[in-house]
N, CA, C and O atoms as CSV, one atom per row, in Angstrom:
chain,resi,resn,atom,element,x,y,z
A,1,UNK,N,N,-10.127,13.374,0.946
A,1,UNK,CA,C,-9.209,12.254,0.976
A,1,UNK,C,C,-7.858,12.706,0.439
A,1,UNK,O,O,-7.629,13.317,-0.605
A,2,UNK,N,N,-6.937,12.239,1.458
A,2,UNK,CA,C,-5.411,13.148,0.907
A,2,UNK,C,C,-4.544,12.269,1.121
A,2,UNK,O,O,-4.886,11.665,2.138
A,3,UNK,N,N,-3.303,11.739,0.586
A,3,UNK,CA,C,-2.622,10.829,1.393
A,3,UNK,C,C,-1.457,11.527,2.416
A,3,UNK,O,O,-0.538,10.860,2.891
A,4,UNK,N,N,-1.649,13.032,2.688
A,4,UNK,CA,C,-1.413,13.433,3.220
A,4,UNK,C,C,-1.899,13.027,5.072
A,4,UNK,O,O,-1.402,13.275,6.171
A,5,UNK,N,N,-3.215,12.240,4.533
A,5,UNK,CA,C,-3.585,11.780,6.148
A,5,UNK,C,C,-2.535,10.910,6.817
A,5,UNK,O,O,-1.944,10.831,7.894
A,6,UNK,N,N,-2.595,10.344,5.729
A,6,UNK,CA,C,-1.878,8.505,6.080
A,6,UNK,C,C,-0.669,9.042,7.542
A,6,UNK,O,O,0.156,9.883,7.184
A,7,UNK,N,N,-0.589,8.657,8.845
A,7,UNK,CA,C,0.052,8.883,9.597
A,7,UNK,C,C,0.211,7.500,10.206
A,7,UNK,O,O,1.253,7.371,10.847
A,8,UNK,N,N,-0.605,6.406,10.152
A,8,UNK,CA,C,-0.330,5.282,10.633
A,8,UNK,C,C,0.641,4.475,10.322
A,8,UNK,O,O,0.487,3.987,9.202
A,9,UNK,N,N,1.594,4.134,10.879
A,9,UNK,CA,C,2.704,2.770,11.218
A,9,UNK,C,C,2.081,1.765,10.691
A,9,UNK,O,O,2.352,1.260,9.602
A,10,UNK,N,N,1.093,1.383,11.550
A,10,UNK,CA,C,0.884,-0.199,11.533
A,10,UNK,C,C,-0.195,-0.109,10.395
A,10,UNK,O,O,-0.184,-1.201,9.826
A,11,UNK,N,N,-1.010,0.624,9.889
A,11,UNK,CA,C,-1.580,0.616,8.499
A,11,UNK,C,C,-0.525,0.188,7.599
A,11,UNK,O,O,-0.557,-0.827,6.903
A,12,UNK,N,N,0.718,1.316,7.687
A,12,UNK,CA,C,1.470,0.713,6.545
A,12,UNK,C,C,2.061,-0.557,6.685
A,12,UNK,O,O,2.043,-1.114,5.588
A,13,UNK,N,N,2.518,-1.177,7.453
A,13,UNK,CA,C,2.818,-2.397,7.732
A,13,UNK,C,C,1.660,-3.323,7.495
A,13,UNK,O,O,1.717,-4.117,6.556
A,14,UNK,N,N,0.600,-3.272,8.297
A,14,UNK,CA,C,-1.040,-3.506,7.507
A,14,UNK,C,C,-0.660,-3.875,6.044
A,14,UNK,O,O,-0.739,-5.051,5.689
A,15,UNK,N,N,-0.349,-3.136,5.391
A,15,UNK,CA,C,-0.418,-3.365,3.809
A,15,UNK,C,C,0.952,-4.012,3.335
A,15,UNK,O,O,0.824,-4.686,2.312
A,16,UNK,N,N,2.224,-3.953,3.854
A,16,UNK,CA,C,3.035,-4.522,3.788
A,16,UNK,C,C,2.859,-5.991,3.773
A,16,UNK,O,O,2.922,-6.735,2.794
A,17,UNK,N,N,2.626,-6.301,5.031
A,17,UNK,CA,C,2.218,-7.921,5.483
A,17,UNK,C,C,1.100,-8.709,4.312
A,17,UNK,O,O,1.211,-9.901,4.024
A,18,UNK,N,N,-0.096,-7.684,3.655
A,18,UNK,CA,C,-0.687,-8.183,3.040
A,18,UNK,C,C,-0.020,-8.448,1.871
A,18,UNK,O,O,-0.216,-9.531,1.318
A,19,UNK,N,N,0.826,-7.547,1.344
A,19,UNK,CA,C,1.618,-7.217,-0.123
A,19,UNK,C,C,2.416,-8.775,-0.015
A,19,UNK,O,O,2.308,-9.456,-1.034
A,20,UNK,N,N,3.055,-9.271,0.920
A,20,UNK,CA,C,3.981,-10.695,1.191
A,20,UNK,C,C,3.266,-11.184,1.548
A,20,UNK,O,O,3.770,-12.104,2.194
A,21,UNK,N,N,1.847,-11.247,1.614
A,21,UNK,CA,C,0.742,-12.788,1.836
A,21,UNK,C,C,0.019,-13.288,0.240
A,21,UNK,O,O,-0.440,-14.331,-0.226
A,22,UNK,N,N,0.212,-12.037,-0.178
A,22,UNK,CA,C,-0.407,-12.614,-1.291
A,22,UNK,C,C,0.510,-12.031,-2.465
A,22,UNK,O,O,-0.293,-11.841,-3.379
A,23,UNK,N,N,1.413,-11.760,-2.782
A,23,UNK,CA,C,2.692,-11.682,-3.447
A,23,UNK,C,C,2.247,-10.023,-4.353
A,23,UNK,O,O,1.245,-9.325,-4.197
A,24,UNK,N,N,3.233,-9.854,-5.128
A,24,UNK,CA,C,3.180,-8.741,-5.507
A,24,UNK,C,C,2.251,-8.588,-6.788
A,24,UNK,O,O,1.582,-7.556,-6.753
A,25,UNK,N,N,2.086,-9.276,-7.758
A,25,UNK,CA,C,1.144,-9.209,-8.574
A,25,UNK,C,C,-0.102,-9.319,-8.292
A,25,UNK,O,O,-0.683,-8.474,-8.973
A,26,UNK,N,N,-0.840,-9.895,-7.663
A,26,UNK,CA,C,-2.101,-10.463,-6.670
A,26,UNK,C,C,-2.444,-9.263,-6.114
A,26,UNK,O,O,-3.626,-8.918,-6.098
A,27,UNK,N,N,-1.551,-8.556,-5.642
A,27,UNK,CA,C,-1.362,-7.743,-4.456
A,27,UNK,C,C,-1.907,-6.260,-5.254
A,27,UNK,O,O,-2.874,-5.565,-4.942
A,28,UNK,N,N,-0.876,-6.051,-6.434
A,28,UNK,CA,C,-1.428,-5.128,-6.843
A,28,UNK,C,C,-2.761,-4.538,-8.072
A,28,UNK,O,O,-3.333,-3.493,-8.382
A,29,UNK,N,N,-2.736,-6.185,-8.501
A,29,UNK,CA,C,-4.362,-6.284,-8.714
A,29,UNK,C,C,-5.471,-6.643,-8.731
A,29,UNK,O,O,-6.332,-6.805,-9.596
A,30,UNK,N,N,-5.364,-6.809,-7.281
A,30,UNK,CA,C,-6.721,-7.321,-6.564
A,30,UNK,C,C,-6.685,-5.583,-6.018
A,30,UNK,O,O,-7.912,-5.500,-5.968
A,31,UNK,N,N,-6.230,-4.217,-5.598
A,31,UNK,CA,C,-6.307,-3.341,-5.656
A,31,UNK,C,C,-6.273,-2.363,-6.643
A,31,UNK,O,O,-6.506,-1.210,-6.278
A,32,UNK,N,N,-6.019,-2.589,-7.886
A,32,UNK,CA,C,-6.089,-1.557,-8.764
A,32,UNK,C,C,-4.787,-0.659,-9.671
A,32,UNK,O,O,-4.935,0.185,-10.555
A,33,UNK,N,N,-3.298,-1.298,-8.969
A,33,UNK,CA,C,-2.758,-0.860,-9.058
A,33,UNK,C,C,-1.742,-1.251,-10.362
A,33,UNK,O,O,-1.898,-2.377,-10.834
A,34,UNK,N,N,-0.821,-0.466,-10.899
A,34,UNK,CA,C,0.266,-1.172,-11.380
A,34,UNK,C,C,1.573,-1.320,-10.865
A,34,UNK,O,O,1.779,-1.025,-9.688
A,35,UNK,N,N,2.926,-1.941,-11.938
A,35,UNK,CA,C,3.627,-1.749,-10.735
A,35,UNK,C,C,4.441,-0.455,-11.071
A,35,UNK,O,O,4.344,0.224,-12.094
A,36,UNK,N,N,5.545,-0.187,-9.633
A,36,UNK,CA,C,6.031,0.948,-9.528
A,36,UNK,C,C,7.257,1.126,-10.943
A,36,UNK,O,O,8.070,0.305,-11.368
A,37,UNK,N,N,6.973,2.456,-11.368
A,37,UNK,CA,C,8.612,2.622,-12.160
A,37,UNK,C,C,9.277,3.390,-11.984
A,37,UNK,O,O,10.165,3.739,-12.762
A,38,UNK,N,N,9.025,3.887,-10.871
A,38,UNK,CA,C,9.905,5.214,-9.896
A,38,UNK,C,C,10.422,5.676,-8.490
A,38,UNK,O,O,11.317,6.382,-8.024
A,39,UNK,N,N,9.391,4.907,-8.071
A,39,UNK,CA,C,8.947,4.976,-6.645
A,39,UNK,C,C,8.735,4.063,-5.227
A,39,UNK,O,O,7.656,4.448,-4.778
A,40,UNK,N,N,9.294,3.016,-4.320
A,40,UNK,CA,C,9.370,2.487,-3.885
A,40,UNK,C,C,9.358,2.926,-2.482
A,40,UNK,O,O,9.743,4.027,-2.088
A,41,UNK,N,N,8.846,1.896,-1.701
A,41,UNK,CA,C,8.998,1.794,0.078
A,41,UNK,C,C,10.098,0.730,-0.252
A,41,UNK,O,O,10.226,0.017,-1.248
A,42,UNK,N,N,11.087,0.870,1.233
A,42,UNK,CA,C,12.238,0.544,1.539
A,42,UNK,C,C,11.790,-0.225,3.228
A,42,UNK,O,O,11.737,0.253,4.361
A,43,UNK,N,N,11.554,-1.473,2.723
A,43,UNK,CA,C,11.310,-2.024,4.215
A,43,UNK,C,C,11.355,-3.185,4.525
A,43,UNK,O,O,10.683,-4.093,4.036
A,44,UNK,N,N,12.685,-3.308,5.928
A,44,UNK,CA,C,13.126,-4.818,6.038
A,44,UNK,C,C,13.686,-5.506,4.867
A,44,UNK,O,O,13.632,-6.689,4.531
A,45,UNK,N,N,14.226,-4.501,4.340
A,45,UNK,CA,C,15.275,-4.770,3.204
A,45,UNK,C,C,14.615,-5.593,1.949
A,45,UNK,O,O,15.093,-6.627,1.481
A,46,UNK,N,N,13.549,-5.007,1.542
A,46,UNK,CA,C,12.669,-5.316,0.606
A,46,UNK,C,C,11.961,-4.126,-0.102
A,46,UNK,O,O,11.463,-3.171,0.493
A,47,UNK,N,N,11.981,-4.303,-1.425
A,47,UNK,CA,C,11.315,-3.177,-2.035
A,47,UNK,C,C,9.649,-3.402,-2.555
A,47,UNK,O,O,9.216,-4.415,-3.105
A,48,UNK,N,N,8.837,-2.103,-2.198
A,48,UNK,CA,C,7.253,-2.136,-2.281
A,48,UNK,C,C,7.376,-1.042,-3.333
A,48,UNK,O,O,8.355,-0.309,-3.472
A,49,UNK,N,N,6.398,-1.027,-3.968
A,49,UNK,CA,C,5.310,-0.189,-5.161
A,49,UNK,C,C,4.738,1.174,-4.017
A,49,UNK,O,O,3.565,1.237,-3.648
A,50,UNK,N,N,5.422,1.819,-3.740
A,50,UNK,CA,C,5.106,3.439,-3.241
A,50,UNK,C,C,3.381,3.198,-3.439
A,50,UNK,O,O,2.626,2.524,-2.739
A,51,UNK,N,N,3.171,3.775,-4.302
A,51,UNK,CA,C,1.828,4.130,-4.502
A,51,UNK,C,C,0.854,3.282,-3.922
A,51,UNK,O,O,-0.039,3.848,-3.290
A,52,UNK,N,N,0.834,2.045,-3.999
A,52,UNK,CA,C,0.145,0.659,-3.885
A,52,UNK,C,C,0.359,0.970,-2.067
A,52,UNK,O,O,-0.460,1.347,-1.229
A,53,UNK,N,N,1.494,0.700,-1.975
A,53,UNK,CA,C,1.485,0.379,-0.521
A,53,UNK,C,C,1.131,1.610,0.468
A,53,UNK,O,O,1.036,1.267,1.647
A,54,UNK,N,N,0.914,3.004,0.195
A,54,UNK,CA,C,0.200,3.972,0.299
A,54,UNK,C,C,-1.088,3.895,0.225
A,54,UNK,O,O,-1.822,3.976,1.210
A,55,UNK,N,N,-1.515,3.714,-1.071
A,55,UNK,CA,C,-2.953,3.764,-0.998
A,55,UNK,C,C,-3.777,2.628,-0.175
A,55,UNK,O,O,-4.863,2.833,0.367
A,56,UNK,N,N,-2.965,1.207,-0.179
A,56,UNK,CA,C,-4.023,0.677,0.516
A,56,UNK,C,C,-3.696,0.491,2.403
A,56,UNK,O,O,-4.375,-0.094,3.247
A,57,UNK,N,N,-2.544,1.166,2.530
A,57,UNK,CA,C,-2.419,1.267,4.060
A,57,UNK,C,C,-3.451,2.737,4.594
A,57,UNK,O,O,-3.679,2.821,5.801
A,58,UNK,N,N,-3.836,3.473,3.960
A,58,UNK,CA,C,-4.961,4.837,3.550
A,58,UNK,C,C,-6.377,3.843,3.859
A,58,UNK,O,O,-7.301,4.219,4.580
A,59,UNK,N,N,-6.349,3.047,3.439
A,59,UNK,CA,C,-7.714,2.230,3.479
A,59,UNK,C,C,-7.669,1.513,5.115
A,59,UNK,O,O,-8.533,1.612,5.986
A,60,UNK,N,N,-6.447,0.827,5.170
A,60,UNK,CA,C,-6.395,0.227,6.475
A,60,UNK,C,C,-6.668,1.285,7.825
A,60,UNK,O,O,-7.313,0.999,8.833
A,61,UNK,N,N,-6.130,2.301,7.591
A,61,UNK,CA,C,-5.710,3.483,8.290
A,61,UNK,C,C,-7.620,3.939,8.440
A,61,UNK,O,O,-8.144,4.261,9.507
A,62,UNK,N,N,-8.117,3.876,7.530
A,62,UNK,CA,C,-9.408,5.111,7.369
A,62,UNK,C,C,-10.496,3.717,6.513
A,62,UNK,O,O,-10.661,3.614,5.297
A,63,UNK,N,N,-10.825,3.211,7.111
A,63,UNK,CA,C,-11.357,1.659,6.845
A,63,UNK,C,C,-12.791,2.061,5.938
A,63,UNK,O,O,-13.289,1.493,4.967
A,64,UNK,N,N,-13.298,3.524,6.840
A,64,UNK,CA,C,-14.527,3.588,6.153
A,64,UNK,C,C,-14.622,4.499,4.915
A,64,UNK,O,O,-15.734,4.767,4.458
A,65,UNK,N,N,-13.512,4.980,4.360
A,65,UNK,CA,C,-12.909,5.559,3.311
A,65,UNK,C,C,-12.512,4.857,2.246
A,65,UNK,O,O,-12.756,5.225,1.097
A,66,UNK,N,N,-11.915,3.866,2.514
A,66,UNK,CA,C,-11.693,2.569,1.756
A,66,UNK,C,C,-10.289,2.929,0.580
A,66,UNK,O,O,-10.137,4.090,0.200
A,67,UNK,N,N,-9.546,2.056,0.200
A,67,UNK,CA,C,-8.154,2.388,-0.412
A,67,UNK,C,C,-8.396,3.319,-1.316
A,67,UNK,O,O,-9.417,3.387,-2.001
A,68,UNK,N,N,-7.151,4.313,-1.353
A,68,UNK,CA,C,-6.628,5.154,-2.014
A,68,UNK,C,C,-7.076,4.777,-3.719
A,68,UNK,O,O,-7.080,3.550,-3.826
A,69,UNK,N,N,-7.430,5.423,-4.997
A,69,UNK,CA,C,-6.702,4.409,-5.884
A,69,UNK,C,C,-5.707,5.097,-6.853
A,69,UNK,O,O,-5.234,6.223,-6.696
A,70,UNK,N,N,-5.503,4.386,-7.708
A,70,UNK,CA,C,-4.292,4.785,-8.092
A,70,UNK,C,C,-4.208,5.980,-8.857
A,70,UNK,O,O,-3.113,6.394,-9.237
């Protein structure tokens, strides 16, 4: 398991869409995560938790692998 796999688009968007359905705290611990203090996705002019939104688009991406964790 590498997140070197992660090549999917719509995984990461996958996890995007979930990250703004269920807001950012929810989001990152109902997965495991904390939040970012370095590191961010840049998308649709909104900022995501790098790691978070990596690891669980890794899960979307590779379903039977199941999310990244932190």
């Amino acid at each position: 398991m590498s997140i070197g796999e992660l090549t999917s688009k719509e995984a990461v968007e996958n996890a995007v869409r979930e990250h703004d359905e269920r807001g950012r705290d929810n989001f990152l611990d109902t997965h495991g995560f904390g939040r970012s203090t370095q590191y961010y996705v840049w998308y649709e002019k909104k900022l995501y938790d790098a790691k978070a939104i990596a690891g669980v688009a890794y899960g979307y991406q590779f379903p039977d692998r199941g999310t990244l964790s932190n």
